[in-house]
C-alpha positions, 0 to 999 in steps of 0.5 A: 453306772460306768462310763462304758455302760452310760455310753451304751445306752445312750448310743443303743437307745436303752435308757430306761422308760422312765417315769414319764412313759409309764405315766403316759402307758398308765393314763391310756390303759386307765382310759381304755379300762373306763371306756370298754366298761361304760361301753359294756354296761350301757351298750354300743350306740350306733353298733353298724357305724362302731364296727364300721370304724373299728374294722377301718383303724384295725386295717389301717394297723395291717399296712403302716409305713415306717417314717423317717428317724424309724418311726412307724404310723398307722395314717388310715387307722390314725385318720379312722380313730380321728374321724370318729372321735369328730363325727357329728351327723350322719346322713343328716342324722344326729349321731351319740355314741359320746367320747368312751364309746370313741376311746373304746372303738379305738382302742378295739380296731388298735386290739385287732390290728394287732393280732392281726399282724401276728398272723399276716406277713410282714416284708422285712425291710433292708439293713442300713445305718443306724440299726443294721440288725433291727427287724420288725416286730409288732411287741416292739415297745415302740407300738405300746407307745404309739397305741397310747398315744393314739388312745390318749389324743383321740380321747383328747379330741373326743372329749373337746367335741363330744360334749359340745355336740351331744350338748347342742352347742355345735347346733349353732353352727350350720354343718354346711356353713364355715364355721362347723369347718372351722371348728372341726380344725381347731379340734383336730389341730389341738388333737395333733399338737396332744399326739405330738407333744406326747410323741415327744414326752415318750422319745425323751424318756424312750432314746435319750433325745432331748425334748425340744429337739424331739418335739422339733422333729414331730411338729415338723412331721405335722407338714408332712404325714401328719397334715394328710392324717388330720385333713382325712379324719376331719374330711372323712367326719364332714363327709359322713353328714351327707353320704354316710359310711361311704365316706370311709373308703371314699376319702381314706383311697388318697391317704392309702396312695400316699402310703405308697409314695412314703413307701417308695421313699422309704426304699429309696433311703435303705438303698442310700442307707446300703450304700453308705455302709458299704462305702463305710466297711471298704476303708476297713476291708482295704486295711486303712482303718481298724475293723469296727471303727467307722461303727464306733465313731458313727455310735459315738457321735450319734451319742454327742448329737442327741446329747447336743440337742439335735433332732432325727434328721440332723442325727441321720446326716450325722451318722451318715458323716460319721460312717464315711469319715475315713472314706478319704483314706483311699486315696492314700499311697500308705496307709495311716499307721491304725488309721489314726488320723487324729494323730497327724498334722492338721494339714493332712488331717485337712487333706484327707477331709477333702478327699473323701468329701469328693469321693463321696459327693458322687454317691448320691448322697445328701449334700450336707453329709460331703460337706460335714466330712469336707469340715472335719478337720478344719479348726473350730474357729474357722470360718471359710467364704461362702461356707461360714463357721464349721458345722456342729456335725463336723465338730462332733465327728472330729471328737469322736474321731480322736477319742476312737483313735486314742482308745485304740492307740491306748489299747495297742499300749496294753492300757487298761480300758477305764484308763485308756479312757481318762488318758482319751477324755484328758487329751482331748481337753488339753485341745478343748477350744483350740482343736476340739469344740468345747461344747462337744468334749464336754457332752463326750465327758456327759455321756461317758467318755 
C-alpha cells in the first residue's frame, strides 16, 4: 500500500472492518438466528409483555441522539432491551420468557426501528469539523455495529440473570430487600462494561483508533449517558415487580428528557464546529494560506493523534487547533510567501502562534484549542512557568504543519509527489528531538508520510 493511500485511510477512517468486527457482526447474527428459532418453535412467553418491549426499543431506535466523537445511541431503546433482559417479577407475578426470547425481542424492536427510520424523516444536522459532507444514514455501517453490540450485551446480561431467576436462585434474595438491588447492579455493570469493551474492539477495527484510547473514551461515556441508560433499565426492570408495564413510560420520560438536553448539546457543538470552520476558510479566502491547507493539516494530525493514542475528545480539540492554526497570519502586514510558516525563523513562527492564540481565545471556543495553537511553535524541550512542557497536540500540529509546507514548497519546484514526500518526511527528521518531536515524526513515517 503507498504511503498516500495508507494515509487516506487512516485520516478518512477506512481501514478495513477487520477480522475482529466480522467476528463481533458473525456472533450477534449467529445468536439472533438461535433466539428467533427457539422463539418460533416453542412460541412467545408472555406474548402482551414481549410486544410491549419490543414496540419501546423499536421507538427508542426512531429518536437517537448523536453523542460526541459522532456516535449515535438509541438510550430508550438500549434501557428498554436492558430492562427486559433483567425482568424478574411482574406485579408480583414470576415471569419466564428466559435469555433467547430476550436476544429475540431485541433483536425484533432494532428490525422495526429500523424500517421505521426508512420511512420517518429524519433532520440533517449542520456541517462542521471532522466530516464536513457527512450525512445520516440509517445503512450506515455504524449502526450494524451498534445492533450487534446491542444483541450481544443484552444476551450477555440475560444469559447471567435468566438462568439464575428461572432457577430460583435469586429466590433468596427478597425483591424489596438490598440485596435484589444489589445484584441487579452488578448484572447491568458487567453488561455496560461487555457493551463498552465491544464498542471499543469495532472502533479499533472500524477507524484506526487505538483500543486503549478508544476503550478510554467508552468507559468515560459510561458517566454520562451511559450511567442514565444502565439506572433506566435496572429502574424500569424493579419497577415492574410492582406496577407492571406502566413501568415503561414511567420511568423511560426522564431519559427522554435527557435526550433533549444531549440534543441542544449536540447543537451547540455544530455551532462551535461552524465557527471554527469559517475561522478556518478566512486565512484561505484572504490569500495567507493556500486553498486547502488548514483541510490538510487538520486530517494529518488527526491521522498523528489517533496513531499516538489519543481518544475522541482529544482528537476533536486536536482538529480544532489544527484547522485554525494559521488564524495568526491575519495579523500579518505581507503575507508569508505560500503560507509556509514552517520555513521562518522560530521567533516569528512563535509570533504568529501567539497572534492567533489571542484571536481565537475570543470565539468561545475550548480553551485548550487557543492554548495548543499559542504552543505550536515553541521548541519540544520547552517548558514555560505556569504552562509546563508543550502539549502533544501542539507537537503534532507543528509536524503537520511543516510536512504541508514542505509538499507544497516541493510541488511549487515540480517535484514529483512520492519524492516530494521523502525529501518532506527527510527534513523533518534532520529536525527530529530538536524542532519536531520525535515521537510525532516517527508516527507521520507510520502512517505514511
Amino acid at each position: 500500500m503507498s504511503g498516500a493511500r495508507a494515509l487516506r485511510r487512516v485520516v478518512l477512517g477506512c481501514t478495513p472492518c477487520g477480522r475482529t468486527a466480522r467476528a463481533v457482526h458473525a456472533a450477534a447474527a449467529v445468536l439472533l438466528a438461535l433466539a428467533l428459532g427457539a422463539v418460533a418453535v416453542r412460541g412467545v412467553a408472555g406474548p402482551r409483555v414481549a410486544l410491549a418491549f419490543t414496540v419501546l426499543i423499536a421507538l427508542g431506535e426512531c429518536v437517537r441522539i448523536t453523542l460526541p466523537g459522532d456516535r449515535e445511541q438509541a438510550p430508550i431503546g438500549a434501557a428498554g432491551a436492558l430492562a427486559y433482559a433483567l425482568l424478574g417479577p411482574l406485579r408480583g407475578v414470576p415471569t419466564a420468557h428466559g435469555t433467547l426470547q430476550v436476544v429475540a425481542v431485541t433483536g425484533a424492536g432494532l428490525l422495526l426501528g429500523r424500517l421505521a427510520g426508512l420511512v420517518l424523516p429524519r433532520p440533517v444536522p449542520p456541517d462542521g469539523p471532522g466530516h464536513p459532507h457527512r450525512r445520516p444514514s440509517w445503512a450506515d455501517p455504524a449502526r450494524r455495529d451498534g445492533a450487534a453490540r446491542r444483541v450481544l450485551a443484552v444476551g450477555f446480561a440475560a444469559a447471567v440473570f435468566q438462568p439464575l431467576y428461572n432457577g430460583g436462585t435469586v429466590d433468596r434474595f427478597s425483591p424489596d430487600g438490598p440485596a435484589y438491588g444489589v445484584f441487579l447492579t452488578a448484572v447491568a455493570a458487567l453488561a455496560a462494561l461487555c457493551d463498552a469493551t465491544l464498542a471499543a474492539l469495532l472502533r479499533r477495527s472500524g477507524g484506526g483508533l487505538r483500543f486503549p484510547a478508544a476503550l478510554e473514551d467508552e468507559l468515560r461515556s459510561l458517566f454520562g449517558i451511559g450511567s442514565a441508560i444502565v439506572a433506566t433499565g435496572m429502574l424500569v426492570s424493579l419497577a415492574a415487580g410492582e406496577v407492571g408495564l406502566w413501568a415503561l413510560p414511567l420511568f423511560c420520560t426522564p431519559l427522554l428528557l435527557a435526550q433533549v438536553s444531549f440534543r441542544r448539546a449536540a447543537a451547540v457543538r455544530a455551532t462551535t464546529g461552524q465557527t471554527i470552520a469559517s475561522l478556518a476558510r478566512a486565512t484561505e479566502l484572504a490569500g495567507y494560506t493556500p486553498h486547502g491547507h488548514a483541510r490538510r493539516v487538520a486530517d494529518t494530525a488527526c491521522a498523528l493523534g489517533r496513531e499516538l493514542g489519543l481518544g475522541t475528545r482529544e482528537l476533536a480539540l486536536l482538529e480544532y487547533a489544527a484547522l485554525m492554526h494559521d488564524v495568526g497570519q491575519l495579523s500579518l502586514v505581507e503575507p508569508v510567501p505560500d503560507g509556509a510558516t514552517a520555513l521562518l525563523p522560530c521567533a516569528e513562527q512563535q509570533r504568529i502562534a501567539r497572534l492567533g492564540s489571542e484571536v481565537i481565545s475570543r470565539t468561545g471556543v475550548p480553551r485548550q484549542v487557543a492554548e495548543q495553537v499559542a504552543r505550536l511553535a515553541d521548541p519540544v524541550t520547552a517548558t514555560v512557568p505556569g504552562e509546563g512542557p508543550v502539549p502533544l497536540a501542539s507537537r503534532i500540529i507543528r509536524v503537520a504543519n511543516a510536512h504541508d509546507d514542505l509538499l507544497t514548497a516541493a510541488r511549487g519546484r515540480g517535484v514529483g509527489e512520492a519524492v516530494g514526500r521523502l525529501e518532506a518526511l527527510e527534513a523533518l527528521r534532520l529536525g527530529r528531538g530538536r524542532v519536531y518531536d520525535a515521537r510525532v515524526v516517527d508516527a507521520l513515517a507510520r502512517v505514511g508520510g
